[in-house]
Backbone bond lengths (Angstrom), bond angles and torsions (degrees), N, CA, C in turn:
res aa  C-N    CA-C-N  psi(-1)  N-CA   C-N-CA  omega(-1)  CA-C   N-CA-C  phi
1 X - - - 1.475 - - 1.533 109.97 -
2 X 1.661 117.35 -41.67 1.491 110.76 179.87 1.733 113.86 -78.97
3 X 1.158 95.44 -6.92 1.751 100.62 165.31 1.492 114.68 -74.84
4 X 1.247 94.74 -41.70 1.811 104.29 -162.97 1.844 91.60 -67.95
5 X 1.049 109.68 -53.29 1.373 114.64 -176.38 1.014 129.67 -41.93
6 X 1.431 113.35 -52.15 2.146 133.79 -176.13 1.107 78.16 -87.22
7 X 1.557 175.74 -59.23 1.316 157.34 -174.64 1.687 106.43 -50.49
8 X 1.013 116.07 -54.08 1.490 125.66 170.27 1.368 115.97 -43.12
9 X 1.000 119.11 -42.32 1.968 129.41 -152.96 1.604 87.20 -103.81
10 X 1.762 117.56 -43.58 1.125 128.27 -179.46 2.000 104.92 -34.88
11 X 1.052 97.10 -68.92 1.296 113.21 -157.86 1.404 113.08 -67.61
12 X 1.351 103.93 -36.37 1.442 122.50 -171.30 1.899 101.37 -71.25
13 X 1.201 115.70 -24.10 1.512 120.00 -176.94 1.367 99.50 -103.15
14 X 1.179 132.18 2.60 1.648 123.52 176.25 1.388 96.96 -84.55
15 X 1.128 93.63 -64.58 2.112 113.61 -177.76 1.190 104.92 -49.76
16 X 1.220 137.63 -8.56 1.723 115.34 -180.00 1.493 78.49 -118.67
17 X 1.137 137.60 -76.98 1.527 144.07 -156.20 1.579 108.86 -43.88
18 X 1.101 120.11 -34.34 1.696 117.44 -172.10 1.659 123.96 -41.19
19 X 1.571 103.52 -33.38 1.261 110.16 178.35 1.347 138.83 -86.28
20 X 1.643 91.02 0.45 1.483 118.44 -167.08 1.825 95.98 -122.03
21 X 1.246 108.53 -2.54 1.638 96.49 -178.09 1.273 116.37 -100.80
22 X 1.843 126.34 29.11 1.250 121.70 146.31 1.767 111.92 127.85
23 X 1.206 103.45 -17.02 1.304 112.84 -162.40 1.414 98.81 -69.26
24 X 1.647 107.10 158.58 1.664 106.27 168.98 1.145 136.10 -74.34
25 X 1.560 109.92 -15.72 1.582 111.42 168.76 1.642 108.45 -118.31
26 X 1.418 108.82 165.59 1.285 121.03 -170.57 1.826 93.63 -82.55
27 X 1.488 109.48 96.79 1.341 97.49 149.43 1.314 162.81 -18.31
28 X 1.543 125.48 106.39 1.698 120.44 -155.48 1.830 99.48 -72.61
29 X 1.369 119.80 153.91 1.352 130.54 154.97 1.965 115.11 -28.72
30 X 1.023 95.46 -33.56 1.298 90.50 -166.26 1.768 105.02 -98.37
31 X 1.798 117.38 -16.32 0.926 88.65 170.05 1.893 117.73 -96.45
32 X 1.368 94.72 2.52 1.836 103.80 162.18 1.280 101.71 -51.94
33 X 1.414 125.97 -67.46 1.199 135.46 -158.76 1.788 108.77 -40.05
34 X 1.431 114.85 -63.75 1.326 138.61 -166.62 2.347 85.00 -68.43
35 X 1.045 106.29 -55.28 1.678 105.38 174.36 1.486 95.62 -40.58
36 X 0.848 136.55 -95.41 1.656 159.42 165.06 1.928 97.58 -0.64
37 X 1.044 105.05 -86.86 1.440 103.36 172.53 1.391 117.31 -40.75
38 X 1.316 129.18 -63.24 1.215 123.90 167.98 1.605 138.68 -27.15
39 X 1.683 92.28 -55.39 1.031 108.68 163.87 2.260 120.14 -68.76
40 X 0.853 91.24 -34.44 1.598 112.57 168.60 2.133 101.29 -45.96
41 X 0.817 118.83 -52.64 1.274 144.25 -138.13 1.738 86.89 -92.90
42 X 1.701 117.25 -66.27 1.253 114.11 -155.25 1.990 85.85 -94.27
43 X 0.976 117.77 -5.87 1.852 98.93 174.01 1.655 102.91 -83.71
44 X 1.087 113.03 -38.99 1.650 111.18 171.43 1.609 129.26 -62.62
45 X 1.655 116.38 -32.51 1.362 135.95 140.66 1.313 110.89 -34.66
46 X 1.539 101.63 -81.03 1.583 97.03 -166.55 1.431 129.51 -75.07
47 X 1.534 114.02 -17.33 1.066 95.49 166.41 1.989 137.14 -71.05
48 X 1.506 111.15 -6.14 1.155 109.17 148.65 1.780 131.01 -74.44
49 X 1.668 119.27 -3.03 1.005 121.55 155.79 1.444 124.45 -69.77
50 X 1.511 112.98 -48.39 1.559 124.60 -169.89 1.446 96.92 -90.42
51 X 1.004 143.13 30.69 1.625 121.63 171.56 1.589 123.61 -16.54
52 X 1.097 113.50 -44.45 1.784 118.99 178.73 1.740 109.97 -80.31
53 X 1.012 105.18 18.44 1.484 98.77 173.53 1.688 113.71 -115.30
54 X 0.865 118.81 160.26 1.259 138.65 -172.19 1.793 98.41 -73.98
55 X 1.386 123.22 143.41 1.730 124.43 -172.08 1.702 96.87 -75.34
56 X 1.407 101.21 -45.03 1.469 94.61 178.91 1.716 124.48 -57.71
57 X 1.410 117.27 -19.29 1.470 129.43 -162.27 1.680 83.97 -83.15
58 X 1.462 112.13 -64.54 1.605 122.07 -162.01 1.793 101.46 -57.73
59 X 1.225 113.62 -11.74 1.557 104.10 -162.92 1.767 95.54 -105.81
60 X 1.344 112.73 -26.08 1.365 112.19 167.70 1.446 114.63 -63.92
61 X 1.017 153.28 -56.71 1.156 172.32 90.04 1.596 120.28 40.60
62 X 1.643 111.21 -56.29 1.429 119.52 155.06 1.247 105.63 -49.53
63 X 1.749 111.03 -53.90 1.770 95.91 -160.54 1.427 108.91 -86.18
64 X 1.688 143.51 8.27 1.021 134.73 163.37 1.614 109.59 -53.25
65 X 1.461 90.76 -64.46 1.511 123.37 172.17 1.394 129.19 -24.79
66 X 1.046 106.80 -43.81 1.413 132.03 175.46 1.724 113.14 -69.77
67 X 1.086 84.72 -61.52 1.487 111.35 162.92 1.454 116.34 -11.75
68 X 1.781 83.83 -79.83 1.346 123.03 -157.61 2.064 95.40 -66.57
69 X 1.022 99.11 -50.07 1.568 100.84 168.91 1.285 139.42 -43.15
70 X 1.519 100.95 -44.81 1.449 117.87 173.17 1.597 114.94 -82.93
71 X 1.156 112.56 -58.22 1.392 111.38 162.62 1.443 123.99 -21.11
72 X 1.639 110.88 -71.58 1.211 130.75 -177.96 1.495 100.95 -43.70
73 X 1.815 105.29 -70.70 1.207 101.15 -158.52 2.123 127.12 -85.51
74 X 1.522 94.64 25.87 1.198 119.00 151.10 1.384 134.90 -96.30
75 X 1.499 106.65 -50.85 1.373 112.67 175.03 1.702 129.17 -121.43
76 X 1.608 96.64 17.54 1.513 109.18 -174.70 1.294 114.80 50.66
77 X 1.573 112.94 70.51 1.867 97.10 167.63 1.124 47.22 -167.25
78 X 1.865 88.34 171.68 1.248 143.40 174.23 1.540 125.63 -151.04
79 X 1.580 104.39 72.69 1.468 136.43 -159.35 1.940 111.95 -41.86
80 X 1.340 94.19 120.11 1.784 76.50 -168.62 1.728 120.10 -76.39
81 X 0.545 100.15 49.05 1.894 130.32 174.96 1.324 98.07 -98.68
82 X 1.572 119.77 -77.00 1.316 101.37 -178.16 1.506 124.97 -80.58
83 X 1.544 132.96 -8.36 1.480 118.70 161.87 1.336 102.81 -48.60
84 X 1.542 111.22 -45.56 1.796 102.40 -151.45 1.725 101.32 -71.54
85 X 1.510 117.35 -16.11 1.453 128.41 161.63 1.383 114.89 -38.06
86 X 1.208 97.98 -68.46 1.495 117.37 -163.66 1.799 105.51 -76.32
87 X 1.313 98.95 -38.45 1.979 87.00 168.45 1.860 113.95 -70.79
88 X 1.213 109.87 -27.87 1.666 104.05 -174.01 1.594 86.47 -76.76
89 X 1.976 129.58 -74.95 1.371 106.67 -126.21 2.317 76.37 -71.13
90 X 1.037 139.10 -0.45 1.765 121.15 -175.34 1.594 94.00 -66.80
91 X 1.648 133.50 -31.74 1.381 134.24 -141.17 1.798 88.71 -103.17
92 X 1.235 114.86 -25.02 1.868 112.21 -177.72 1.430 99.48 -88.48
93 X 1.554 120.74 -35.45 1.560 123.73 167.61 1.517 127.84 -45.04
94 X 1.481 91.15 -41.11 2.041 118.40 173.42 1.815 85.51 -58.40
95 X 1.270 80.21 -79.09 2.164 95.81 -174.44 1.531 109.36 -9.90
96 X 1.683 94.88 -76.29 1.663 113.11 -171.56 1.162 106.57 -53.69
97 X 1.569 136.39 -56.96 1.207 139.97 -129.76 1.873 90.97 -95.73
98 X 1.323 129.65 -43.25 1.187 150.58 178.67 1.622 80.58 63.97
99 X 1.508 115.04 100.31 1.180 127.97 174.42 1.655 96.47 -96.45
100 X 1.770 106.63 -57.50 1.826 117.13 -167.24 1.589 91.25 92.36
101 X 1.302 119.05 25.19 1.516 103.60 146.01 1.654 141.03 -126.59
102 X 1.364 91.85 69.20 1.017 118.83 -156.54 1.813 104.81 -84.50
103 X 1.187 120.49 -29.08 1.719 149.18 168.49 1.606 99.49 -42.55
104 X 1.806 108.01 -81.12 1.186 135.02 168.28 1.130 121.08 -30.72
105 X 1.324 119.96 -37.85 1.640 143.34 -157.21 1.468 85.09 -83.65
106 X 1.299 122.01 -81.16 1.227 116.11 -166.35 1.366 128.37 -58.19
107 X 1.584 114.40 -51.11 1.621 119.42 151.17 1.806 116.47 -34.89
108 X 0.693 133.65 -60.88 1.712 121.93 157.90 1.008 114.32 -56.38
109 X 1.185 156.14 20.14 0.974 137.30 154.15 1.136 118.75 -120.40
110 X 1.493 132.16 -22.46 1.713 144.99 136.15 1.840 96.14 -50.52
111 X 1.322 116.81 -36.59 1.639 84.36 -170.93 1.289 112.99 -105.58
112 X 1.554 122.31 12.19 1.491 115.65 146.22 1.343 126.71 -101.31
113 X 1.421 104.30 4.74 1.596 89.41 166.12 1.301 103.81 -90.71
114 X 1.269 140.27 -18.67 1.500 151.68 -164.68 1.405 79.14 -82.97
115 X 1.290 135.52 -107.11 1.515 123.94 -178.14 1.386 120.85 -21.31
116 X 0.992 136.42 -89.68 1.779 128.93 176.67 1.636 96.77 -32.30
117 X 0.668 135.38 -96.31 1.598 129.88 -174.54 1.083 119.23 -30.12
118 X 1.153 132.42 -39.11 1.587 110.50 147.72 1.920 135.33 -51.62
119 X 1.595 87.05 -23.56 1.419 97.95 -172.25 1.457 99.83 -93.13
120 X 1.377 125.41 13.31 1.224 112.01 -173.37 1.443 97.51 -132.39
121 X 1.452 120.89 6.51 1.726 131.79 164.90 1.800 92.35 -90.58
122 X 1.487 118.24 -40.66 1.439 114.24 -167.93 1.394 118.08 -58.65
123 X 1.312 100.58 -42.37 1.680 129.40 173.68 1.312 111.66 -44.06
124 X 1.305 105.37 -47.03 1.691 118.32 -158.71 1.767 102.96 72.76
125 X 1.326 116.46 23.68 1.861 120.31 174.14 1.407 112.88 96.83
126 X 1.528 108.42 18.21 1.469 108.16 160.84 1.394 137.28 -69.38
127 X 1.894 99.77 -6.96 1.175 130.00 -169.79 1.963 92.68 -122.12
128 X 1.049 103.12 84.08 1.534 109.26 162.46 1.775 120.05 -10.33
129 X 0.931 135.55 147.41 1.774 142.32 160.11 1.439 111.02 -74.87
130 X 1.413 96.61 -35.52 1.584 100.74 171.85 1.497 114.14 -72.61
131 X 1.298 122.64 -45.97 1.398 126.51 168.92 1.323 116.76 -42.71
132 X 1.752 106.97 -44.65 1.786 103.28 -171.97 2.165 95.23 -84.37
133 X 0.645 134.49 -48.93 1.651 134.55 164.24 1.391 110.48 -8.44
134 X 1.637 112.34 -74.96 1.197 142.46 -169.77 1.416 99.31 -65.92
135 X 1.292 131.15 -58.99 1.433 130.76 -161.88 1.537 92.74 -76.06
136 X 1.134 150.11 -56.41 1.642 123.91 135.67 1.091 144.65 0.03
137 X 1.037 130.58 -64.28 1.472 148.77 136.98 1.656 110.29 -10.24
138 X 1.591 108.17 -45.54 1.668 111.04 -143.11 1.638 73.33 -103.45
139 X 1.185 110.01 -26.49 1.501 94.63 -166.75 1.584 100.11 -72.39
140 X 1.501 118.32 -51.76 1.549 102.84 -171.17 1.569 129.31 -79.68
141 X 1.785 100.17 8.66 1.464 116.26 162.08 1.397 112.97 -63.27
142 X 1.225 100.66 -46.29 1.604 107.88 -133.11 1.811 86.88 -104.32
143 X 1.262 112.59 -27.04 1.875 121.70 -165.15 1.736 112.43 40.41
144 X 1.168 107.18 179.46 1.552 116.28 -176.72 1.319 109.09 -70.71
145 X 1.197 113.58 149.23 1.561 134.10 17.00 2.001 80.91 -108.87
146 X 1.072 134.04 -19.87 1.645 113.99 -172.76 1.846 108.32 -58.76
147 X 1.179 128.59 -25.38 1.581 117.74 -166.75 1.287 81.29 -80.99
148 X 1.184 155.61 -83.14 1.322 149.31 -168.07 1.978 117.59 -15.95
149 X 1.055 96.58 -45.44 1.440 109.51 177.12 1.419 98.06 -70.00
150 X 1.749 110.72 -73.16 1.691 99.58 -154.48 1.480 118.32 -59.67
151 X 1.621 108.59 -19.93 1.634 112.91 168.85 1.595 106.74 -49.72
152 X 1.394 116.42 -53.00 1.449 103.28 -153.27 1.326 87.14 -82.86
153 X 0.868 142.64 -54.95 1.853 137.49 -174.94 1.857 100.64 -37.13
154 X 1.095 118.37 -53.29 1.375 115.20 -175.86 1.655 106.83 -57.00
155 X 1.566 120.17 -60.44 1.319 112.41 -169.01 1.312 101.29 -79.94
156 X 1.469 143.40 -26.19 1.750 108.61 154.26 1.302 129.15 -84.59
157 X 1.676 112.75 29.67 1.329 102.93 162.12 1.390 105.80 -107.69
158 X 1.494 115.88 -7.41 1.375 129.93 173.97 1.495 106.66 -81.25
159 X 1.437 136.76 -44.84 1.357 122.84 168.33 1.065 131.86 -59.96
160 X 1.767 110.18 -30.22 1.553 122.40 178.13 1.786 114.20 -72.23
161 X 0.856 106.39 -29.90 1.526 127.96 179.59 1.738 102.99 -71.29
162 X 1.703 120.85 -49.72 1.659 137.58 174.91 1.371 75.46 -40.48
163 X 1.587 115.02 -86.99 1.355 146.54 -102.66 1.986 80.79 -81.75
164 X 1.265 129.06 -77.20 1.409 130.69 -178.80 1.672 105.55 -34.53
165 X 1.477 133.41 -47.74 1.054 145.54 -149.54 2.037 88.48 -75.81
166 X 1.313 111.66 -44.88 1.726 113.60 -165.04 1.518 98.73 -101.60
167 X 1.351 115.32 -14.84 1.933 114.74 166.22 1.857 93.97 -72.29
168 X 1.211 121.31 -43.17 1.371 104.04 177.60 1.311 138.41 -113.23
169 X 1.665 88.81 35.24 1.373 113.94 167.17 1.710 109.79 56.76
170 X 1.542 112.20 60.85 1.655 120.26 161.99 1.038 98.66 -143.33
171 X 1.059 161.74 6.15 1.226 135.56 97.88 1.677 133.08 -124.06
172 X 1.610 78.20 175.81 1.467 112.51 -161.00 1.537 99.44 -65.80
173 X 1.641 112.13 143.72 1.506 136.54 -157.39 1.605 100.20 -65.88
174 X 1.320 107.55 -45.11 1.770 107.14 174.06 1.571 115.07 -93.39
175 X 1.305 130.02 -0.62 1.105 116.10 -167.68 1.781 116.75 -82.90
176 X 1.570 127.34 125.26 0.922 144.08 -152.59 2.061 108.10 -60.22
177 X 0.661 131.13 150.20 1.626 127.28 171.78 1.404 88.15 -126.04
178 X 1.981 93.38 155.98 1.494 128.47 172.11 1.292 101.47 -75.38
179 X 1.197 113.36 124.92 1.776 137.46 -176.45 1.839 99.67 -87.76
180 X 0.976 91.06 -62.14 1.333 109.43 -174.53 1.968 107.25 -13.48
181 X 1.665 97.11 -82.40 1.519 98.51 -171.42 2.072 110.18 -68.14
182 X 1.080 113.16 -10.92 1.637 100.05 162.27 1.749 112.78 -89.66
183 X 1.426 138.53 1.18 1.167 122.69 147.82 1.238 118.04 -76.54
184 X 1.425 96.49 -31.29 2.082 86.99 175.54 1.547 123.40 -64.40
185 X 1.520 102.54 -41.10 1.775 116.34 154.21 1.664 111.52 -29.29
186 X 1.604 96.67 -82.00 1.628 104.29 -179.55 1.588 115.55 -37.77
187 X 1.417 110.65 -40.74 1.484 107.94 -166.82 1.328 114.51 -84.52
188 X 1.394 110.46 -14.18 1.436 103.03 -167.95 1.871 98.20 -103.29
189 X 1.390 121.98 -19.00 1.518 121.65 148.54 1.100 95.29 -57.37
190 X 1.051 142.59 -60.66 1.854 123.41 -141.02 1.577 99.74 -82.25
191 X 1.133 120.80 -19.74 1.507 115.19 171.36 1.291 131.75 -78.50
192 X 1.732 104.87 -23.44 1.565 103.50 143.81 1.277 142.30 -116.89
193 X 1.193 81.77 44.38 1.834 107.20 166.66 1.254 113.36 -102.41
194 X 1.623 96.41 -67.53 1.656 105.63 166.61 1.626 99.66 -111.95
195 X 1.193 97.33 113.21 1.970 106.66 166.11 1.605 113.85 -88.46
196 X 0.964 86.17 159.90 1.664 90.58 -178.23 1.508 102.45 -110.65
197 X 1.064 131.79 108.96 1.664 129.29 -169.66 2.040 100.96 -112.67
């Protein structure tokens, strides 16, 4: 029932929120719809990860997420509206859930922007600001040892994805990919792998 629910609220806050979560163009109906589902999909997921959270917390959170996915992987940004999303409702999740990792929380999240930000001086900006923000974000949501995981799950599901895309010749050897929706991938595996209860 608390699945069915944060899937419910999930979806219902993608579909109205999409147009307001930063992007440069006004979103079509149909790509709410696919927002909405998406989000539908990872509030029903995660809420068997977070058990100690509130349906409304897990369904806010899906639909940032969602968001943050579609956005990205339409128009390549990752609007800082929703990092600062994803660091407040991860810090009421700490709150609700009373994990006590609140230490961790912050140390991941100083030590992935310090990592991504290096990787995004290495790049010369092949690695988005928004990407290193956000992957911050996930880190002081999610704290140790799970942000550690869903990072690396995201960027090798992001190379494997490069790497298939230029093995079959659609794209081009330098051309940059949306980070964005494979950390939400990584994070939302790594949360039911390792949950945070």
């Amino acid at each position: 029932m608390h699945e069915g629910w944060a899937a419910a609220q999930a979806s219902t806050l993608a579909a109205l929120g999409l147009p307001w979560a930063g992007g440069g163009t006004v979103p079509s109906w149909r790509r709410r719809g696919y927002a909405a589902g998406t989000a539908a999909v990872l509030g029903g997921w995660m809420a068997f990860a977070l058990p100690n959270w509130p349906s409304w917390l897990v369904a806010a959170l899906a639909a940032v997420w969602a968001a943050v996915a579609w956005v990205d992987g339409t128009e390549a940004i990752i609007p800082n509206r929703l990092v600062a999303l994803t660091v407040a409702l991860g810090g009421l999740g700490r709150a609700f859930g009373h994990d006590g990792l609140w230490p961790q929380a912050v140390l991941m999240g100083v030590g992935l922007f310090l990592f991504l930000g290096v990787a995004h001086l290495w790049s010369r900006g092949g690695l988005g600001m928004g990407d290193v923000k956000f992957g911050a974000a996930l880190g002081f949501a999610l704290a140790w040892p799970t942000a550690v995981w869903t990072t690396a799950l995201g960027l090798w599901t992001a190379a494997a994805w490069a790497g298939i895309g230029m093995w079959l010749g659609r794209r081009p050897p330098k051309r940059a990919i949306a980070l964005g929706p494979f950390l939400v991938l990584g994070a939302v595996i790594g949360l039911t792998v390792w949950p945070r209860h």
